[in-house]
N, C-alpha and C positions, 0 to 999 in steps of 0.2 A: 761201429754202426756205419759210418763214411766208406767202411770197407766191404760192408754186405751190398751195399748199395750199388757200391761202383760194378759189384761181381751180376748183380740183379743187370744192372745195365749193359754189360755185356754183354750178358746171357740173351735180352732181349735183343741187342744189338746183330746177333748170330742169326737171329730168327727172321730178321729184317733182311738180314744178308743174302740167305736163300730168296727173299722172295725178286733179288733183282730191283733194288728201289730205283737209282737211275734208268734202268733201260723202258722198267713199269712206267714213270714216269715219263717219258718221254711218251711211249704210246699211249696215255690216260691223255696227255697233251693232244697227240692226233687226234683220238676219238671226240674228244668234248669240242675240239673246233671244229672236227666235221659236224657236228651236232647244229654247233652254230651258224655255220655257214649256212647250212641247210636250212636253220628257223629265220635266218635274214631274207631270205626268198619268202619265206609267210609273213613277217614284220612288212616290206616293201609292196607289199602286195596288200596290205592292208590289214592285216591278221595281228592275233594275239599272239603274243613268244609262249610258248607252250612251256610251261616253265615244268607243272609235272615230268610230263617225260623229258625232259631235258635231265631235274635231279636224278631221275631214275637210273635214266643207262647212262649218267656221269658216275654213281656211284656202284653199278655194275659193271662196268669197264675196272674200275676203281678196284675194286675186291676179284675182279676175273683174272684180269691182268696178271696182278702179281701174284696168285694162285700158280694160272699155265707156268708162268718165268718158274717158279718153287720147282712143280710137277716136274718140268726139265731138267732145272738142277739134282732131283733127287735120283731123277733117273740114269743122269749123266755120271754119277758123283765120283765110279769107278776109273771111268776113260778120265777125269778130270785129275783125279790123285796121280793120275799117271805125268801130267803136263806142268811145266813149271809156270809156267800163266794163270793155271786154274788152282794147281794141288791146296792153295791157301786157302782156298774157299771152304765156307763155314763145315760145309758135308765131308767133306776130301779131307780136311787136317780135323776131323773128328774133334773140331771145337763143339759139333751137335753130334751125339754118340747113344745108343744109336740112332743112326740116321733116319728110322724109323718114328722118331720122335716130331720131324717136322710133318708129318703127313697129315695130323688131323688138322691143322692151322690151312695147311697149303688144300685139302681137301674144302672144310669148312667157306675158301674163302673162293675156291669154284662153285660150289653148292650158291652162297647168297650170291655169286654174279648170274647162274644163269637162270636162279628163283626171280630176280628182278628184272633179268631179261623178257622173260616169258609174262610177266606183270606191263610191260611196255606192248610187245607183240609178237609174236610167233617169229616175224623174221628175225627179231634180234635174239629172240631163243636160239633159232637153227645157226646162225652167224656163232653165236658164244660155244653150241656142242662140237662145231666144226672146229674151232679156234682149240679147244681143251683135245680134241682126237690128235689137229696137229703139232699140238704141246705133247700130247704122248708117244707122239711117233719120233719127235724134232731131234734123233740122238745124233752124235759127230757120224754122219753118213752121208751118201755120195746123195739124198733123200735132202738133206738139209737145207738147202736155198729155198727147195720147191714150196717146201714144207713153210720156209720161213715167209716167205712171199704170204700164205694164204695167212699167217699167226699176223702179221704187219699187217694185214690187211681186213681184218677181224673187229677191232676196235672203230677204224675208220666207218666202217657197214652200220657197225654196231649203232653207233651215233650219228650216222646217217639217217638211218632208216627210223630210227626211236624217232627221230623229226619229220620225217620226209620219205616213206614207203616207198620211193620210186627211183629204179633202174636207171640214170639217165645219163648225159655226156659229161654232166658238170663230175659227178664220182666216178663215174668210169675214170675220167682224166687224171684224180685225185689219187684214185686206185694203183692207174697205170704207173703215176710217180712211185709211189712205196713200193710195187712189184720191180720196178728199175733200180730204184734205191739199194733193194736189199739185198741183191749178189752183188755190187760194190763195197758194200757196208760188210759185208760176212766174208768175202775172196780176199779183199785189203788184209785184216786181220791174220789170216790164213796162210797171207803169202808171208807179211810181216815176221809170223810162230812158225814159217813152214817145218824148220828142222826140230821144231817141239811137239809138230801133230805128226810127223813122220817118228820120232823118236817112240810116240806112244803108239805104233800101230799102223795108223790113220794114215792110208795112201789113197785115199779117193781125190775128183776132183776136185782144186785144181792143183791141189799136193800131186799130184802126180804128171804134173807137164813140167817142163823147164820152167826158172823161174822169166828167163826172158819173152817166154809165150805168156806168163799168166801176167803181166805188166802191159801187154799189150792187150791184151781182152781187158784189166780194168780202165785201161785209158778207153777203148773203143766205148765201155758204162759209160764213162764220166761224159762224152759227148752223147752219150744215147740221152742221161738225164738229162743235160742240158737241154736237148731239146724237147722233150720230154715236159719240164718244166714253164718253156715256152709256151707250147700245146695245153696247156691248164690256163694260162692266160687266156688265151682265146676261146676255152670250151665254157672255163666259169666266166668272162667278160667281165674279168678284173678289169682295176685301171692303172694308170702308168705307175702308182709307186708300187705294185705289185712287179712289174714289169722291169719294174729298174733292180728292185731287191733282186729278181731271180737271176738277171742278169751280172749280175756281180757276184752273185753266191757260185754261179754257175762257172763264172771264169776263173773265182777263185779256188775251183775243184777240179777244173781242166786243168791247171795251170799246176796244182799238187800231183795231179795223175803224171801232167806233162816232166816231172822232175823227179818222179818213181820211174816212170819208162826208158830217160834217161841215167838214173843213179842204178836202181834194182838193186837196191839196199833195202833193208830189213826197219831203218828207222823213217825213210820215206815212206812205206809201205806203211808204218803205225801214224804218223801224220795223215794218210790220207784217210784212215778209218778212222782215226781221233774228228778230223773236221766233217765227215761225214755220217757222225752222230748230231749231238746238236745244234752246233754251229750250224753246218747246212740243214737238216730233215723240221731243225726244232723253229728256226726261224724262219724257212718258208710257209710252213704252216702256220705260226703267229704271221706270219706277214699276209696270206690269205685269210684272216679273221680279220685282222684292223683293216681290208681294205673292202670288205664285206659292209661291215660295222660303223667304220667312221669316213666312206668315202661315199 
């Protein structure tokens, strides 16, 4: 019995796997605190916390999220068998066989995100079909950053706007970070694997410059974000412990870049994508809620 169980758990554990729970997660994380950020300007201003839409596109974000991640991974799963970073993955070592098997989960869990998108309002509809086309397109292509830029940037909208319908400097700024963030965050990586995405293929950029040139464009990122991250300070009119956090997060990433540009080794290059998932993206953003919320 202890032994069907553990294999049940598995099996669900594989299903899990596709859908990307850390990376989902993290962006479930961006979206619900853009959400809240945004209802802290209606709280301050004398308003009710919109708690309806707040549940809504937190749990559409929730189920869209890790839907898109699934959709990419199924689509990917080919190029991925091919890579020794990826080949383990649930699709790629045919732990789910066929791989057609995940589709109605990963479908299903598009479907309820942007059935409760459209339940919120039309923007966060158009934001979740956009997010799901750039999840269909998101393959290992020279297409990938752009593409990722708008899926990163999807969630954040998404709970924006379920609170707060309006265009304005405060998410532009918000925006602007994850659109900087996320060719640092994906190029690290890349240079990191470079002779595992060149071995499968894959010579787009920046697999295809020297590594000495692509070390120097993530370092030139890591001071774009940095200031970048500044520039939120003053657009949202945070306060200083915002300020202080960015500024330490920020030199702590210049300072990784600054010793990839220097080494251009392959484990500096995974250090700088390791702390530029949630180390940095996950605690600026917690750091922009708690100074929303409790300052």
């Amino acid at each position: 019995m202890n032994s069907v169980a553990a294999s049940r758990a598995k099996l669900v554990w594989n299903y899990i796997e596709v859908l990307k729970p850390r990376e989902s997660g993290l962006h479930f994380l961006m979206g619900a605190i853009a959400a809240l950020i945004a209802s802290g300007g209606i709280i301050a201003a004398g308003g009710v916390f919109p708690l309806r839409e707040f549940i809504l596109a937190a749990i559409a974000i929730a189920c869209g999220i890790p839907g898109c991640n699934g959709l990419t991974n199924y689509l990917d799963r080919d190029i991925d068998a091919k890579m020794r970073r990826t080949c383990l993955r649930a699709l790629p070592s045919r732990r789910i066989y066929p791989p057609e098997k995940s589709l109605p989960l990963i479908i299903a869990l598009i479907v309820i995100g942007l059935t409760l998108a459209l339940v919120v309002n039309p923007w966060c509809f158009m934001f979740g079909v956009i997010g799901v086309i750039a999840a269909a397109l998101w393959r290992k292509t020279s297409l990938e950053v752009f593409l990722g830029i708008i899926a990163g940037c999807v969630p954040v909208l998404i709970g924006w706007f379920a609170i707060r319908p309006v265009f304005d400097l405060q998410i532009l700024s918000i925006c602007l970070l994850v659109a900087v963030w996320i060719p640092l965050h994906v190029w690290s990586v890349m240079v990191a694997y470079r002779d595992d995405y060149r071995q499968a293929g894959l010579r787009y950029f920046p697999l295809d410059w020297e590594v000495n040139k692509s070390v120097k464009l993530l370092f030139g990122l890591s001071l774009l974000l940095y200031g970048v991250s500044i520039f939120v300070f003053f657009a949202c009119h945070f306060h200083l412990f915002y300020l202080i956090v960015a500024n330490i997060l920020g030199i702590l990433l210049v300072t990784a870049c600054l010793r990839l540009l220097s080494s251009q080794s392959s484990k500096s290059a995974w250090q700088v994508y390791k702390l530029t998932a949630f180390p940095y993206l996950g605690i600026i953003f917690i750091t922009m809620c708690l100074d929303v919320w409790l300052l």
